[in-house]
Every structure is written in structure tokens, then in C-alpha cells.
N, C-alpha and C positions, 0 to 999 in steps of 0.2 A: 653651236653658239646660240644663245638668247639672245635677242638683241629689244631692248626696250625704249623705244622714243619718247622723248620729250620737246615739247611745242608751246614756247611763251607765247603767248597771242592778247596783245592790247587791240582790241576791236577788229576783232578779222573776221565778223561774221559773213562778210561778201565771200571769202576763200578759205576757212576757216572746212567746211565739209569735205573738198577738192582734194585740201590737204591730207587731212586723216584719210581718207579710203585710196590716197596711192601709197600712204606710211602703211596703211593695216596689210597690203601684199605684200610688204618684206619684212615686216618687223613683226614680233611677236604679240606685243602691247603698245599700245601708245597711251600718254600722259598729257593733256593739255592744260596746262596751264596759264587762266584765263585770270589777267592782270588787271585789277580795277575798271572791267570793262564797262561801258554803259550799253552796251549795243546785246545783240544774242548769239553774241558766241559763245556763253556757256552752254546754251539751251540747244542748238548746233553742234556741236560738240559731242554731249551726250547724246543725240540723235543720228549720228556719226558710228558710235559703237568705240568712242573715245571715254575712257576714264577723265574723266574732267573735274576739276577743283577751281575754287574762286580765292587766289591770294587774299591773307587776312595781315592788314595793316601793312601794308610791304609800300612802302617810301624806297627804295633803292632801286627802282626801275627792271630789267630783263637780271640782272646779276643776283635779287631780292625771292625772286619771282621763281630760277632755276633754284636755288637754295632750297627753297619749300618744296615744292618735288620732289629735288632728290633726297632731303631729308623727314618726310613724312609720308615719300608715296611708293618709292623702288622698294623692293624686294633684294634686299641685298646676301640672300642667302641662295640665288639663284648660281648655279655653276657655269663656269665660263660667261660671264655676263657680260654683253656692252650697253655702254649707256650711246642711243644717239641723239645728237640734240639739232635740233632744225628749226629753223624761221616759221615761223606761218606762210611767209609768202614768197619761197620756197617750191622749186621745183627740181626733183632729184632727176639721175638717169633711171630707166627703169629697171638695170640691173645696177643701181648703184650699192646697197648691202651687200651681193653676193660677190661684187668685186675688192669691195674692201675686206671681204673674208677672205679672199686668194691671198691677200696682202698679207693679212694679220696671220692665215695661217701656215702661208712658205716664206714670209720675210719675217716672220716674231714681231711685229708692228704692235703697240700697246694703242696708239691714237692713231684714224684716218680721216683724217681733212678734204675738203673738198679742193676741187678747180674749180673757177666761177666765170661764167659771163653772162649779160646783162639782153636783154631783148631790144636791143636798142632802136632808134628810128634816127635812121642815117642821114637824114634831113635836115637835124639837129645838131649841131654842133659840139653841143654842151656830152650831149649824148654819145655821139660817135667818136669822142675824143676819150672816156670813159672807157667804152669797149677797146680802143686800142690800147689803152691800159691796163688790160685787163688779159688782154693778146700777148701782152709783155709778160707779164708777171708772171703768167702760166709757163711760158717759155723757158722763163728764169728760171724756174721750177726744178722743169724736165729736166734741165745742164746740169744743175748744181745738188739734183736730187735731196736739196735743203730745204724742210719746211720754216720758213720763219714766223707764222704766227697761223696759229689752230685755229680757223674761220667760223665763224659763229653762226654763219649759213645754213651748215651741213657738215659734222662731224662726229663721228665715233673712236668713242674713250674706253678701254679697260675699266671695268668696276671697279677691279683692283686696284689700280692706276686712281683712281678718285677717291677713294679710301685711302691710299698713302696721301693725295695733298691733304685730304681731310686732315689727317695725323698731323699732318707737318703745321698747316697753316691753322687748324681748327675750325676750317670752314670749306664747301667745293670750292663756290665761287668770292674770290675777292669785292666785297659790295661798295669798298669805298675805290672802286676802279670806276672813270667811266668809260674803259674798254676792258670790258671783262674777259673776253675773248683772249685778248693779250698777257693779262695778268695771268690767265691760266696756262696756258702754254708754256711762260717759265715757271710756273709752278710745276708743271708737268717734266721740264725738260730736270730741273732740280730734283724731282725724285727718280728721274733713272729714264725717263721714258724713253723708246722708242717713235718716234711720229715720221711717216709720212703722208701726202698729196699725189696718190698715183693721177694720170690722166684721163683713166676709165672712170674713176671716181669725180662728174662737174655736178656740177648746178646753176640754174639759170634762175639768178633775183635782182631784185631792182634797181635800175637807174634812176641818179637824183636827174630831176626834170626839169629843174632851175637851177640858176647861179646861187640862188639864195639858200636856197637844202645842200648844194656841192659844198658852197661855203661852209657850215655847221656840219655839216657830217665831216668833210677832213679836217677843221679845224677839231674836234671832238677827237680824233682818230690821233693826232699829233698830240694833242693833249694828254691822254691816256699812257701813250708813249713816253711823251717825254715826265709823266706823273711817274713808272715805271722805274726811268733810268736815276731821277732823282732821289725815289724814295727808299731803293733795295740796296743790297749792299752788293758792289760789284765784283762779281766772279768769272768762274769759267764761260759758263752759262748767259751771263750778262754781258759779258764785252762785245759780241758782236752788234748789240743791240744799242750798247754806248757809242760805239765807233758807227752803226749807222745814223746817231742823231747830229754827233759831230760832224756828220759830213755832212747832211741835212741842213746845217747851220753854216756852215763855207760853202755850200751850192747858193744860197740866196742870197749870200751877201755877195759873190762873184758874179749871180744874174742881177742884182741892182746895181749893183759897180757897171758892168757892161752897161747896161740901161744908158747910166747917168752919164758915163767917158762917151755913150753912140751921139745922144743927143746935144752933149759939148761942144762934138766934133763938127754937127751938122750946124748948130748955129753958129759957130765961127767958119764956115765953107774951110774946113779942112779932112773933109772927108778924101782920103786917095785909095787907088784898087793896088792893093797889096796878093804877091800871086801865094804867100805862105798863108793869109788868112782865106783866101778861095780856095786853097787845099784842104784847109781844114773844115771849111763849109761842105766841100764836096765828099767827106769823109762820112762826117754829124751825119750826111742825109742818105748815103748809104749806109750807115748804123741804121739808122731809123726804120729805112726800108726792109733790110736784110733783118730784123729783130720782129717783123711780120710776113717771114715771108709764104710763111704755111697757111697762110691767111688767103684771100679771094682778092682777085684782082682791084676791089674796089679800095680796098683796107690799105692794100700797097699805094695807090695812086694819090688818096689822101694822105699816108705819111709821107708822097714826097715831094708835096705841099709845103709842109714844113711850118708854115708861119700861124697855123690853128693849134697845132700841137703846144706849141712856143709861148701861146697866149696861153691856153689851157694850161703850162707847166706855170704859167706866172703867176696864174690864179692860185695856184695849190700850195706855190709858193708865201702871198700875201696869207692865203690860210694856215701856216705854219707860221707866219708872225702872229695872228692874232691867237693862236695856242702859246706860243711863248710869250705875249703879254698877260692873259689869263692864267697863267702857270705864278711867272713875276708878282701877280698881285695876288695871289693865291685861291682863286677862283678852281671851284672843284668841276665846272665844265656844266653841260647840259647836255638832257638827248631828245631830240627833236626827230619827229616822224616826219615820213612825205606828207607833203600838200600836194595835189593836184593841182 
């Protein structure tokens, strides 16, 4: 296999070097693609031993940015080729190529997605609430051995496989998405593909540090989504992706209903202990437990907490309204980078 990286980087010259020289030990080329920067990560870059270009005219953000790459820099005549595509700030396993080769080459795998978690600092709330969702999802994974959406982390495509969306779509990446990551995946699953997320395959990238980045990053993430479910035309391929936003949309309006019937109850002193809803409490929190339980003692004892998680799912919640009121008014999203 060739395997050829590509690396969008909007001002990453702090990690911009780090990165190319752990990509140059497993990949054959790397491509950095250095997005309106003002800083010196072109100049880094190329000092790297990175083929480096400076996007020209690209208004469409990371989805703009991969476009030109892959269409004026890969070598598309190379045999058995994958394209991989990686964050800047981004850290793979160190055997994470050669294990997505195992994959590709005794499972027939056309795309390899990552598993992810976050370097979190447990202290944090915001943060350690994050990693346990992230503990979940992975888990999800493993069971149901379904990838539902090809992470823009850290992933490897068939060339071939990207020359069919090309075909299909007339482009790699979907630019009027503002989750391209997403859009590509059912473009991917549409042309035939193969995709998994083994769990030798993670990556560790970054946790939003505020409420104010969490906010904008899921509301963006939902948005995309529910941009997806609206604007395609629903198939085979699509419906579980419909039926996930549909229930997305009856989970929040069943935790604001709870909300509003809890705090009715409490200002009229009719609150009473009912032993079917302490069952069902006692149920919730050993899900919760039991859905981390491969995890370190400290991950278990805060899920069975309960009432941080509850906040944190409220949050992500209110961010999934304000993606369906930007959808409503026809707002195409924004994408917003960390602050410190």
C-alpha cells in the first residue's frame, strides 16, 4: 500500500512540525495544506520535509482546503493508494497505519476511521464529561461494529473510493457542508464502501475547554447533520441517520418536559417517592456505570454521580436547539476554532 497524508492546518505552527515527522514514519508522503494562515506554518512545514501549499482563494474552510489537495496535489496514478487525512493537532497510535492495513487487508475495508479521546484534565467538568463521552461512543463502536460517521481526526480512504464520490458528487469534499466529515461518509457509504473504526486504530485530539467552544462545536456538529438529513434524498443509506435526528428531537423535548413537570411538582410540595421511578433511577445509573466499565476506577465513580453527566447532556441538548433554530432560519453554521 501507498498511503499519502494530508494535513489542513489553519495556523498550527506551535504543532505543525510534531505533526509531519510522526506522519513521515508511517506514511509515505505527506501534504500540508496550509489554509489562509498568517503565522509559519507554511514555512514549518516545508522545513518538516512536508510538501506544503498555501490554499488560493478557498472561502469554504477545512472542506475548501482538502479539495485543493486532493485535487492538484495526490498522485492519483499511484497503485493501491490511500489517501489519509489528519488534524494538525492530532495525535495517532504509533502503529496506527499498519493496523488499519490489517484491517483493509483481511477485512476488504475501503475507509479506516479512527477511535478518539481527548487528553482531558479531570478537574474539569466540562472536560471530563466529554471524555466520558467519548468512552461511550467508542464502546458503541466495538458492539455494534457500525461506523456512523468517518471522523475527520484521523482517517483512511481508498483512492479509489474518492474518485467514485468524485464521479458521483463532482467533487471529494462536499463544501457547502459545515461538517464535511459527515457529508462524506454518506457519500462514501453511497458508493459502495466498506468503512470501519477498529480499536487499535485511536487518536488523541482536543477538548473544547469552555462551555462557550462546547456550545459552537455541537451546535455546528448538529447542524451539519441535521443540514444532511434535510437536504439528500432519503434512502437505504440515509435512514438510520434520519431516525437518529428524530429521536434527537423526542429526547429533548422529553428532558425539557421532565425539567418543567419536576419543578411544577416541587413548587406545588407535590413531590412524592414513587418505588417504579427509584427503579428506574437505579437502572439509568447502572447503564451509565456498566457503559464505562473498561474504564479506571475514577470514570466509573463519576458516572455514578449522575447529576454532572445530566447537566452536561442538558447542555448538548439546548446546543441541538440552537442548530435547529439556525437550520429554521436558514443560517449555513459557522466554524469556530479553540480559544484558550
Amino acid at each position: 500500500m501507498y498511503v499519502t497524508a494530508i494535513v489542513p492546518a489553519h495556523n498550527e505552527e506551535e504543532g505543525i512540525t510534531s505533526t509531519i515527522e510522526a506522519l513521515k514514519k508511517q506514511t509515505d508522503r505527506v501534504i500540508v495544506a496550509c489554509d489562509n494562515c498568517t503565522d509559519a506554518t507554511y514555512q514549518k512545514a516545508l522545513a518538516s520535509g512536508a510538501q506544503a501549499f498555501e490554499t488560493v482563494n478557498n472561502e469554504k474552510r477545512k472542506a475548501g482546503a482538502l479539495n485543493q489537495a486532493l485535487e492538484k496535489y495526490v498522485d492519483w496514478k499511484q497503485e493501491q493508494h490511500y489517501i489519509f487525512i489528519c488534524d494538525a493537532d492530532t495525535v495517532i497510535a504509533d502503529d496506527w497505519i499498519s493496523r488499519a492495513t490489517i484491517a483493509v487487508q483481511e477485512g476488504g475495508y475501503d475507509a479506516v476511521g479512527s477511535v478518539f479521546f481527548g487528553d482531558a484534565n479531570r478537574k474539569a467538568m466540562i472536560e471530563f464529561c466529554q471524555q466520558m463521552e467519548w468512552y461511550r461512543y467508542t464502546n458503541q463502536i466495538k458492539r455494534s461494529k457500525k461506523v456512523f460517521v468517518l471522523t475527520g481526526t484521523a482517517s483512511m480512504i481508498s483512492a479509489d473510493m474518492f474518485q467514485k464520490v468524485h464521479e458521483m458528487r463532482g467533487t471529494f469534499y462536499n463544501e457547502e457542508s459545515i461538517t464535511e466529515d459527515f457529508a462524506l461518509t454518506i457519500d462514501l457509504k453511497e458508493a459502495g464502501a466498506r468503512i470501519i473504526s477498529p480499536m487499535s486504530c485511536y487518536c488523541t485530539t482536543e477538548i473544547m475547554p469552555t462551555w462557550k467552544m462546547l456550545y459552537l462545536q455541537r451546535r455546528r456538529w448538529y447542524l451539519g447533520a441535521l443540514q444532511q438529513v434535510t437536504r439528500r434524498k432519503w434512502n437505504r443509506v440515509m435512514l438510520p441517520y434520519v431516525f437518529q435526528q428524530l429521536m434527537l428531537f423526542i429526547s429533548v423535548l422529553a428532558f425539557i418536559g421532565l425539567i418543567v413537570f419536576t419543578i411544577y411538582l416541587m413548587l406545588h410540595d407535590m413531590m412524592i417517592f414513587s418505588l417504579l421511578w427509584f427503579v428506574i433511577g437505579v437502572i439509568f445509573t447502572a447503564e451509565r456505570i456498566v457503559t464505562v466499565w473498561n474504564q479506571d476506577h475514577q470514570a466509573k465513580v463519576f458516572a455514578g454521580l449522575i447529576f454532572p453527566e445530566l447537566i452536561y447532556s442538558l447542555f448538548l441538548q439546548i446546543a441541538y436547539i440552537g442548530a435547529l433554530i439556525q437550520l429554521v432560519g436558514g443560517s449555513n453554521g459557522t466554524w469556530n476554532h479553540v480559544t484558550e
